[in-house]
N, C-alpha and C positions, 0 to 999 in steps of 0.2 A: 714242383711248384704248383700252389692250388690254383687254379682258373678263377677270377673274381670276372664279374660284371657288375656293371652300371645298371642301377634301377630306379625310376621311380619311387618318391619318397611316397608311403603309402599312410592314408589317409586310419586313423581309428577303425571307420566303420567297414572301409572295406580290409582291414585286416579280421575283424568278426567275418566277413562275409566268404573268408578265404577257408574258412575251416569249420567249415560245414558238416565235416566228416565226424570231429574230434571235438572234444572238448577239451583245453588248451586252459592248464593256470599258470600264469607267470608273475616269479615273483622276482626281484630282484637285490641281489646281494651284491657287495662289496669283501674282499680278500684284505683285509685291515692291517696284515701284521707286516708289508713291506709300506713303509711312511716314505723314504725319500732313499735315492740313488743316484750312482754315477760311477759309469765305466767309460773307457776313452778309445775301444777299435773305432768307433762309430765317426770319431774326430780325422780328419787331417795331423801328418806329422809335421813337426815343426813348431818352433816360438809361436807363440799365444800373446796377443796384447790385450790390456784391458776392458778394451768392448767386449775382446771376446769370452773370457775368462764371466765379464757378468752375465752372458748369455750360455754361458754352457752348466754355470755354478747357481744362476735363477738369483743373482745378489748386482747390490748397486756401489757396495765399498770393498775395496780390494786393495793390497798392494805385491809389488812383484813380477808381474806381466809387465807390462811396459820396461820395466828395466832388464829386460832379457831373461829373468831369472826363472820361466817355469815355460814348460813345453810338452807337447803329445811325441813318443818317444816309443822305436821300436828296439832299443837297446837291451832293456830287459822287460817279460811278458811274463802272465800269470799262464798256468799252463791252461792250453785251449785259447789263449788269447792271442792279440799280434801286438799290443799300444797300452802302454801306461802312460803315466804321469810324472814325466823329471821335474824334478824342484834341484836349483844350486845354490850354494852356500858360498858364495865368493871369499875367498884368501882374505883373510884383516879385515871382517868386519862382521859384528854380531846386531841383534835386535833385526826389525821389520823394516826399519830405514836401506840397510844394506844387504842383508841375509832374506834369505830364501822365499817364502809367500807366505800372505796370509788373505783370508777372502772369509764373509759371514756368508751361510747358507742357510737363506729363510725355508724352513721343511714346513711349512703350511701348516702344524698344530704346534698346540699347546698342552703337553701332557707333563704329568706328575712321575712318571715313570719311561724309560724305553733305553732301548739296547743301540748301540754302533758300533758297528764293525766294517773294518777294513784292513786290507794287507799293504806293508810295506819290506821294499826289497832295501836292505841295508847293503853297499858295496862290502867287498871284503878287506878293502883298505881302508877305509872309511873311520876317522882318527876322532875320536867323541871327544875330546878334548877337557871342557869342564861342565859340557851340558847344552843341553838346547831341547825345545820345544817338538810334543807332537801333538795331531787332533785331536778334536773332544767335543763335549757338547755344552751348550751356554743355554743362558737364561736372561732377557734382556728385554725395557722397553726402550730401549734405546739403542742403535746398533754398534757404535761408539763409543758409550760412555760408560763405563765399568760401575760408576757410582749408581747406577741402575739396573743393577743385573750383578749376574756372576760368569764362570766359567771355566769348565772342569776338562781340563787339558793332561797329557803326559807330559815327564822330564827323560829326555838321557843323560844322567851321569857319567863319571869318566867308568872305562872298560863297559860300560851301553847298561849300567845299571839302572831301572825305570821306575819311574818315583809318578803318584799323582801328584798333578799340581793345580791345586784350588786357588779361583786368584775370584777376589768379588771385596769386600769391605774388611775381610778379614784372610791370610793367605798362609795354606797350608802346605807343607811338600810331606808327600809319606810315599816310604819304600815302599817295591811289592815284593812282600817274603811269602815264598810257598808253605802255604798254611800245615803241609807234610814234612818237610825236608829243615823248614827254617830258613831258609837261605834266599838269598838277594835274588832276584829276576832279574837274568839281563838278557838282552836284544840282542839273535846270534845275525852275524853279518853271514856275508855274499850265500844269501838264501832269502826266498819271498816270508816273510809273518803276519800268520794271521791273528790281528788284536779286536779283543771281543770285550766293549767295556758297559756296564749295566749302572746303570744311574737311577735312582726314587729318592726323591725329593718328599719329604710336608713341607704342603705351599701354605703354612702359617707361619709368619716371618718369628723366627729365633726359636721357634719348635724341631727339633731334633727327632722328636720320636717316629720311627718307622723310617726314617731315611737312611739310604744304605748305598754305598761303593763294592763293584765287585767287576773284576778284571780275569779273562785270560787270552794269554799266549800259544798262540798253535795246536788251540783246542783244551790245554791244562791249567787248572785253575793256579792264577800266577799272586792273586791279592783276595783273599776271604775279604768276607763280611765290613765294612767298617761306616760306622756311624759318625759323620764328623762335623763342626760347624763350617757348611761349604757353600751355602746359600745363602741366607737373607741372615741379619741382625732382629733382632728384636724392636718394632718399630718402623720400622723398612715396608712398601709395600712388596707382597707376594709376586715372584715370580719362575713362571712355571717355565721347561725345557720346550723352547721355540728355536732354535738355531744350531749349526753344526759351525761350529770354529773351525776349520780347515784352515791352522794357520801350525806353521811349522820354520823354526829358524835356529842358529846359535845364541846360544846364552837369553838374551835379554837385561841383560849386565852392561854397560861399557867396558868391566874388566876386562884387561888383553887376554886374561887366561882363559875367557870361552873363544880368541879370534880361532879359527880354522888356519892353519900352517900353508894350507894349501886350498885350490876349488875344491870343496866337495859338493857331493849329489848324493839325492836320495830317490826311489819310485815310490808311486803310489796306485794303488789300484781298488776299484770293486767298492766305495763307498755303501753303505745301505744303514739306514736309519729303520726298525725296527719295533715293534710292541712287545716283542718273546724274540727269544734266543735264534737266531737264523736258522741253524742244521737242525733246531728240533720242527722249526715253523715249517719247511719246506715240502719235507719226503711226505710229495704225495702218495707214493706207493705204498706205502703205509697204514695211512687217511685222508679221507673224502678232502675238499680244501675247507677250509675255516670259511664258515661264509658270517657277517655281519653288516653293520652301516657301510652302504658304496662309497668305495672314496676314488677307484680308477676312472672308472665310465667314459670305458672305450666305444662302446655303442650299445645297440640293440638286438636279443636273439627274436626269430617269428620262426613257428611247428610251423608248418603247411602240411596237407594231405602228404607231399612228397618227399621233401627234407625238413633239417633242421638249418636254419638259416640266418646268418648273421651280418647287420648292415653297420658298417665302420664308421661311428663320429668323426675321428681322431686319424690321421693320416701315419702311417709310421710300418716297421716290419713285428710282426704279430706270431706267436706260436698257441696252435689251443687245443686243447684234450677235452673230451669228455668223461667224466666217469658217471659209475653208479652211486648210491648213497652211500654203498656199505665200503668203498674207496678203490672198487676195482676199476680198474682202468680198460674203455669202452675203446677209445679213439684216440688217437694221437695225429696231428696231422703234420705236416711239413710245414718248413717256415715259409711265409707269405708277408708280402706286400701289398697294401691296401691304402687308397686314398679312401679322403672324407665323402662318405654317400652311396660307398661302396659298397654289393652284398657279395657274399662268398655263401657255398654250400655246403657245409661242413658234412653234413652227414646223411646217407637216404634215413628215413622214420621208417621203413621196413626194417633195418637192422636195431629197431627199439621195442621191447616189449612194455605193455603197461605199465607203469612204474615215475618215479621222481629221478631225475639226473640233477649233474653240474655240469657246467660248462664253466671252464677255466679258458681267461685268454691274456697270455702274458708279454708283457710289453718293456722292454728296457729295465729286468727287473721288478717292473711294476707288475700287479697281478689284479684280476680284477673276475669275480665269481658266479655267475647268473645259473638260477635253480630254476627247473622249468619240470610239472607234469606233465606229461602225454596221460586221455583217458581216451578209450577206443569206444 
């Protein structure tokens, strides 16, 4: 564990006045391509009621929680993990009145383009019956009203066949056939899946051109390419991908043939809302991090004569590496806890030769990137 202390918030000038020695450019970047998350070790096991569900999902409409229907669960874990997310499906009843949850997730932009990914563990008995719903990403001025927005969700069909499902002014279902094989995608149970779905929108209402659907399943692309009217009508104003649907249940039919015969359950785990493709975005060991416009800003780095040293805004548990430009990796520290005001010492500046670093400090998923020269 790293030793943090309590400092003194230090004024502009006498931060000039501390590095005397050096001459010190700082510039500050942002790690852009994780947009929004959510893993649940962090959580308490047990039922989830609605306050709590708004407060851990950052949303003020939900259903589900209160009626016992979704819970922090150590029944089945992603590996390395100990807690996911049970969602139930109660016996005799489909749609969001009676089945499973659903809740908006404001991800704080509005973009024309971005990736979501997440795993879910299907049981091995787990009886698809005639279909039901999984997450996806919407588009909305309104967080309720459909007639203002859209939103682009998955279907299970019977034997776990996966279809998109575009629901907005106009509503489309399409299978995913593997753009090799030909053949239906379907969702294998009692095993964790990881669903990788990429969304680009033209936010010109009833403009189709360069908009594009693309899906995979446990890393293989499961639905190419598809161009389809899934957003706005012609006329309609523009709306761009502001929100994660996190809404998952049977049918949405009152037909009996989506009720569930019996309880069923699903997990859920590792939400992450995206710019690029996760497993290409991440491997730092590879390359330097992506650095662009701040969007984490966890705190502040300061060079002194003796280390490199960084004061915590943001209270929470922290992981941070240093690298060089060219993406070799300098420093890795252990994981740490830090309250707000707090400075930790990451590193003595003797083991730095002249040169431009990054400093990476990641936070629940989040990553956040600050590039700092040392000149002697």
């Amino acid at each position: 564990m790293v030793t943090i202390k309590k400092t003194k918030p230090r004024r502009l000038t006498t931060t000039i006045l501390c590095i005397l020695t050096i001459i010190v450019t700082l510039v500050s970047y942002g790690y852009t391509e994780i947009i929004w998350s959510r893993s649940f070790d962090d959580y308490e096991t047990g039922n989830i009621n609605r306050r709590q569900a708004m407060e851990i999902f950052e949303s003020y409409w939900g259903v589900g929680p209160d009626e016992g229907r979704v819970e922090i669960s150590e029944e089945h874990a992603l590996d390395g993990k100990r807690r996911s997310l049970k969602v139930t499906y109660p016996k005799g009843y489909s749609a969001t009145d009676g089945s499973g949850f659903c809740i908006d997730c404001n991800i704080g932009v509005e973009a024309d383009s971005l990736w979501l990914t997440y795993y879910v563990y299907i049981p091995h008995d787990f009886d698809w019956r005639h279909g039901g719903k999984l997450p996806g990403l919407k588009g909305s001025t309104a967080w309720r009203e459909r007639e203002f927005g859209w939103s682009g969700r998955l279907m299970w069909r019977e034997n776990g066949l996966l279809q998109w499902y575009m629901h907005g002014t106009n509503q489309t279902q399409t299978d995913w056939i593997d753009p090799v094989t030909n053949d239906s995608t379907k969702l294998p149970r009692g095993q964790w899946n990881k669903l990788e779905l990429f969304y680009k929108i033209n936010p010109v209402p009833g403009n189709m051109e360069g908009s594009e659907l693309r899906a995979y399943l446990n890393g293989k692309l499961a639905r190419g390419s598809d161009t389809v009217q899934m957003f706005q009508d012609q006329g309609e104003s523009g709306v761009n991908i502001n929100n994660l649907f996190l809404c998952t249940f049977y049918g949405g039919s009152s037909d009996p043939k989506y009720f569930p015969i019996k309880d069923e359950f699903a997990y859920f785990d590792n939400f992450v809302v995206s710019t690029s493709r996760l497993e290409d975005a991440t491997n730092m060991s590879k390359a330097p991090p992506v650095v662009g416009p701040s969007n984490a800003g966890f705190g502040e780095i300061f060079v002194t004569a003796e280390s490199i040293r960084y004061t915590f805004e943001k209270p929470g548990v922290y992981q941070a590496e240093i690298f060089a430009l060219n993406g070799d990796l300098i420093s890795a520290l252990p994981e740490m806890v830090a309250h707000k005001g707090y400075t930790v010492d990451l590193l003595a500046k003797s083991r730095l030769a002249p040169g431009g670093y990054l400093l990476k400090i990641a936070h629940n998923c989040m990553v956040e990137v600050k590039r700092f020269t040392v000149v002697q």
